[in-house]
C-alpha positions in Angstrom: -86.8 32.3 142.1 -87.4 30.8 145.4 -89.2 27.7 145.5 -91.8 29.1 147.9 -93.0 31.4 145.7 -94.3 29.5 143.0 -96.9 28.0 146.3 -97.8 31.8 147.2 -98.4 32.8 143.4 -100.8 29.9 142.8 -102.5 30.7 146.1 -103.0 34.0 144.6 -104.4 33.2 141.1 -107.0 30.6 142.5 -108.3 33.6 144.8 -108.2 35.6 141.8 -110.0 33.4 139.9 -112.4 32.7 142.8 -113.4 36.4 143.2 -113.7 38.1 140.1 -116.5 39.9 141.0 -115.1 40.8 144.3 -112.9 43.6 145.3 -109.6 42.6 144.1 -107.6 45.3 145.6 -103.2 44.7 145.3 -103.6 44.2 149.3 -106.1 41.9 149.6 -104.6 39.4 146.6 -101.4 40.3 148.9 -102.5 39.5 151.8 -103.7 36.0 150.1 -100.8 34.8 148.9 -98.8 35.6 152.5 -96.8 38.7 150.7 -96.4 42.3 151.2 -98.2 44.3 148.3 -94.8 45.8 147.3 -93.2 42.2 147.3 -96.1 40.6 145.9 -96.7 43.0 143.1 -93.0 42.6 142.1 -92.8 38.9 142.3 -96.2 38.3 140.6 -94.9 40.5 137.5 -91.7 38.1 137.7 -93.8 34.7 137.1 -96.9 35.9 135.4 -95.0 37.8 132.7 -98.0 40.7 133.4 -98.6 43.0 135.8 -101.9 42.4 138.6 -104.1 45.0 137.5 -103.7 44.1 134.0 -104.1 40.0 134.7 -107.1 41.0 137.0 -109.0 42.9 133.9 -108.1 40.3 131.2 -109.0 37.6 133.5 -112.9 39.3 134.1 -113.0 40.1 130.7 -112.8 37.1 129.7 -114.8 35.7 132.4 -117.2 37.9 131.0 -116.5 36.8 127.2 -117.4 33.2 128.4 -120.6 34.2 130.4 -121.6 36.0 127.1 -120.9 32.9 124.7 -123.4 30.8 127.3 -126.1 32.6 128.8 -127.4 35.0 126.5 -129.9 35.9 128.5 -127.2 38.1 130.7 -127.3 42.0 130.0 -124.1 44.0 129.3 -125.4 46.5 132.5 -125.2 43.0 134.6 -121.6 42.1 133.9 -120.8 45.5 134.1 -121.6 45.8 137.4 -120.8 42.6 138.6 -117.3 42.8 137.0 -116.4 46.4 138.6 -116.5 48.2 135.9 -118.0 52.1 135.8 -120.7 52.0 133.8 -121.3 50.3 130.3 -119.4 52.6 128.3 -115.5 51.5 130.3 -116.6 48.0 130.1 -117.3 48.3 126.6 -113.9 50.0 125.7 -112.2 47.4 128.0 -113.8 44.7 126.2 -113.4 46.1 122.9 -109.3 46.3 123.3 -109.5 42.8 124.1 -111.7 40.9 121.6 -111.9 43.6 118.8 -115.8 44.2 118.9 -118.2 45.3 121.4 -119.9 43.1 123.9 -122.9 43.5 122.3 -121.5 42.3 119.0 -119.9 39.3 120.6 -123.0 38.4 122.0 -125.0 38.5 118.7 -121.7 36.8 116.7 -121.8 33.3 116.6 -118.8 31.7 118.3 -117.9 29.3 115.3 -118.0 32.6 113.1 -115.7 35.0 114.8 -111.9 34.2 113.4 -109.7 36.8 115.3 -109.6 38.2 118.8 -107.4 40.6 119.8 -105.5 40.5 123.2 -103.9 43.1 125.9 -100.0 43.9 125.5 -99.1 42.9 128.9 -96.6 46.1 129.4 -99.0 48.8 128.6 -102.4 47.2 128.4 -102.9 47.9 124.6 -104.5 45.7 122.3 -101.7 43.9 119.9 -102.0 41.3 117.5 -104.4 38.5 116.6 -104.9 34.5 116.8 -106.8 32.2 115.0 -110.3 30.7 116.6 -109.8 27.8 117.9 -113.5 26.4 117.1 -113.7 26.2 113.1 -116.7 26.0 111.3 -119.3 23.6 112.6 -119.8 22.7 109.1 -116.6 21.0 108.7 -117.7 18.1 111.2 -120.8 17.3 109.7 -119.5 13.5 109.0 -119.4 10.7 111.7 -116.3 11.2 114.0 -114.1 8.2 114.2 -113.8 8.1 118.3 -115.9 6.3 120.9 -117.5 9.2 122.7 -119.6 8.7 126.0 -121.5 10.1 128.8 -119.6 9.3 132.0 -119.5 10.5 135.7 -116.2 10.5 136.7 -115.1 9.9 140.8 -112.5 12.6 142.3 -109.0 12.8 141.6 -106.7 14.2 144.1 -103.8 15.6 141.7 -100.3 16.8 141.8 -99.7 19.8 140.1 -97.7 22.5 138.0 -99.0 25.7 137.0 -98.3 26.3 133.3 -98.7 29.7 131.2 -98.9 29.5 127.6 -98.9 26.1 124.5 -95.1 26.7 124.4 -94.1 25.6 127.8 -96.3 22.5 128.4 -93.8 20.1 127.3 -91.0 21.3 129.4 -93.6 21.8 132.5 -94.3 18.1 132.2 -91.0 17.0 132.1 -90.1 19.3 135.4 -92.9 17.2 136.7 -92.0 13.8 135.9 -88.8 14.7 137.4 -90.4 15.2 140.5 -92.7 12.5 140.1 -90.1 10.4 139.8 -88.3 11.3 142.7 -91.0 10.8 145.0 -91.9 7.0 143.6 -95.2 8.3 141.7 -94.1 5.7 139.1 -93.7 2.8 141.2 -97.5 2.2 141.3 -98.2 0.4 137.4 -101.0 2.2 135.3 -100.4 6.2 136.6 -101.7 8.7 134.8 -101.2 12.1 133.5 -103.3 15.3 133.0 -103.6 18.6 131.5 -106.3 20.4 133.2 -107.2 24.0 131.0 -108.4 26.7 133.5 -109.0 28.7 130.0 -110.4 28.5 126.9 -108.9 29.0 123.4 -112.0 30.6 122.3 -111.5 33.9 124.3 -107.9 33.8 125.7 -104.8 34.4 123.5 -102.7 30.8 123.2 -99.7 32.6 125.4 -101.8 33.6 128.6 -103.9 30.4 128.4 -103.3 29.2 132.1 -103.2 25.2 132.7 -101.8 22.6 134.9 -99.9 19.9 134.3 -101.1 17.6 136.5 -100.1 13.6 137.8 -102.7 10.8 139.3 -102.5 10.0 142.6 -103.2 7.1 144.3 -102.1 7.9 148.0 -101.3 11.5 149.8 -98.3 12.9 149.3 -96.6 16.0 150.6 -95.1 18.3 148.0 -93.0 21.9 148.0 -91.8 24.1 146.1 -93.4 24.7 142.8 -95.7 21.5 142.7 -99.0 22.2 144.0 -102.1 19.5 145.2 -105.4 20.1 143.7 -108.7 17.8 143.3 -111.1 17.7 140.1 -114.5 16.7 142.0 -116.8 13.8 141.2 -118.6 14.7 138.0 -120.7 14.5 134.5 -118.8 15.0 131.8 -118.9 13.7 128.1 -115.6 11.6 127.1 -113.8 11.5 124.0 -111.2 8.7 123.7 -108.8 9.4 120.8 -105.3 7.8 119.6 -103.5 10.9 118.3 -100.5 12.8 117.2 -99.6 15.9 119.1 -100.7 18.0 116.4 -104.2 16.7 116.1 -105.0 17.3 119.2 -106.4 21.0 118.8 -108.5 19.7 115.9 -109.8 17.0 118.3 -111.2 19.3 120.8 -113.0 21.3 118.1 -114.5 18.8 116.7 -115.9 17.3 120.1 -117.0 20.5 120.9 -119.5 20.6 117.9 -120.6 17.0 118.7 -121.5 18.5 122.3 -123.3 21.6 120.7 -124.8 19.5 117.8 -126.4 16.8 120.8 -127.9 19.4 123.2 -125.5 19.6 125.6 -123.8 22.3 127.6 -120.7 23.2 129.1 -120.8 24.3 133.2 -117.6 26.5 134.7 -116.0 23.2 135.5 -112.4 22.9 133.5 -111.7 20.6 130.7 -109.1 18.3 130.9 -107.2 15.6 129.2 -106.4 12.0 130.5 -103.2 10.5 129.0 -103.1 6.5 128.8 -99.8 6.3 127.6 -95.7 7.9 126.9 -96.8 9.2 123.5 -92.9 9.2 123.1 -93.1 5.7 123.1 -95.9 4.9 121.1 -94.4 4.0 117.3 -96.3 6.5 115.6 -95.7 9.1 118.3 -99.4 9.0 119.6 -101.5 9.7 122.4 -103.7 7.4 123.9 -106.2 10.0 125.9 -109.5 11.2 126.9 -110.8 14.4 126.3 -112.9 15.5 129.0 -115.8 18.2 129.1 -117.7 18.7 132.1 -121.9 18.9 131.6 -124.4 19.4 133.8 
C-alpha cells in the first residue's frame, strides 16, 4: 500500500468522525481525503478491513450509544434525526443489530450491568458474536485503590502519530513507530514519552474496531510522511491515575478508575482518554508499566 495513503485515510476518518451528523455521502468523504469515490471506496475497504457505509453507521451508532450512556435527558426521536436515520423505527433496528437491545433499553440499563454487546459483521452488516463489558461491577471496587489519583490540567502536546485498529495490533504499531522515531532522533532528547490515545470506548465498540493511535511526545516540529500522522491533545482537565502495572492489568485499571470517577461526581466530556507511558515496560524487571491513565472532565 502506498505510503500516501495511510495520510489520505486518516484525513478521512477524522472528517468522519467530525461530521457524524452531517451528510456523509461516498463523494464528499472522497473528496476529503483527495481521492476519487471509486478509488477511495476501494482503498478505504483495503485499510479499514470494512466497507464506508458500514464504518459510517457503526461509527453514529455508537456515537449515539455514548450520547445515551451520558445525557439521558436526550430522546431517541433526537438522535434519530440528528444521526440520519428515517424515523425511530430504522434507528432502532440499526441499533438493535449492534448492541443487542433497543435504544430505549440501553438507555434505562445501567452501564456496569449490561455484559454483552453485539457488533456488525463488516462484510454484510449483520450482527455476529459477542464481547465481554469492559466496565465490571461497580461493586467490585468498593475498597481503597492502591494508586495516587489526581485532578490535573494538563498543557498541549503536539504528537506524532500511528493510526491503530483493533487490541491485537498495538504492539506491532508501536514498534513501526519507534522505528521511525528512531530514525528521525526522537530518542536523542532524554525523558520522551509515549502514548496511546483511544478514539473509542470499550464499553460500546467491539475490542477489533476500537480505533487508537499510538502516539510519541514531541518536543520540537518535525515533518513526517507516509503513514505517521501529527496530531495535538489540547490544554485540559482531566483526572490522573498513575499506576506501575503489567500489561494485563491494564484493562482492569481503567475500570476501576472509571468507578472512582462515577463514585466522586465527576463526568466524562467527548475529549479521548489516553495513557502516558514513563518507561520501556520491556525493561522494567517485572515487565511493568510505569503510566498515567488519563480521563478528560469538565
Amino acid at each position: 500500500m502506498n505510503a500516501d495513503h495511510f495520510k489520505r485515510i486518516n484525513r478521512a476518518i477524522h472528517f468522519i468522525d467530525e461530521n457524524l451528523d452531517e451528510d456523509l455521502s461516498l463523494e464528499k468523504v472522497a473528496e476529503a481525503a483527495y481521492y476519487s469515490p471509486f478509488h477511495f471506496h476501494r482503498v478505504f475497504k483495503e485499510l479499514i478491513k470494512e466497507p464506508l457505509n458500514i464504518y459510517i453507521t457503526r461509527k453514529r451508532i455508537e456515537k449515539a450509544a455514548s450520547i445515551l450512556m451520558r445525557q439521558k435527558e436526550v430522546s431517541i426521536s433526537q438522535l434519530s434525526l440528528r444521526y440520519g436515520f428515517n424515523g425511530n423505527s430504522a434507528f432502532t433496528r440499526a441499533f438493535k443489530k449492534f448492541y443487542g437491545m433497543s435504544p430505549t433499553e440501553f438507555k434505562n440499563s445501567s452501564p456496569n450491568r449490561y455484559s454483552k454487546i453485539n457488533h456488525i459483521d463488516s462484510k454484510n452488516g449483520k450482527a455476529i458474536g459477542v464481547f465481554e463489558e469492559y466496565i465490571c461491577d461497580i461493586s467490585k471496587y468498593e475498597k481503597a485503590m492502591n494508586t495516587s489519583i489526581e485532578i490535573k490540567e494538563l498543557p498541549r502536546m503536539e504528537l506524532a502519530y500511528i493510526s491503530n485498529m483493533g487490541l491485537a495490533n498495538l504492539e506491532n504499531t508501536f514498534g513501526r513507530l519507534h522505528e521511525c522515531s528512531i530514525q528521525k532522533g526522537l530518542f536523542n532528547t532524554p525523558g520522551v514519552k509515549m502514548l496511546t490515545i483511544y478514539h473509542d470506548s470499550f464499553k460500546i465498540t467491539a475490542p477489533d474496531k476500537v480505533r487508537m493511535s499510538a502516539c510519541v511526545l514531541l518536543n520540537a516540529p518535525i515533518k513526517v510522511d507516509g503513514e505517521i500522522g501529527l496530531k495535538t491533545i489540547d490544554k485540559g482537565k482531566y483526572i490522573i491515575g498513575h499506576y506501575e502495572l503489567s500489561p494485563y492489568e491494564l484493562g482492569d485499571t481503567w475500570s476501576k478508575l472509571f468507578v472512582w470517577l462515577n463514585q466522586n461526581g465527576y463526568k466524562t466530556t467527548e475529549r479521548n482518554c489516553f495513557e502516558i507511558y514513563h518507561n520501556d515496560f520491556k525493561t522494567h524487571p517485572d515487565g511493568k508499566f510505569i503510566v498515567d491513565l488519563c480521563i478528560p472532565i469538565d
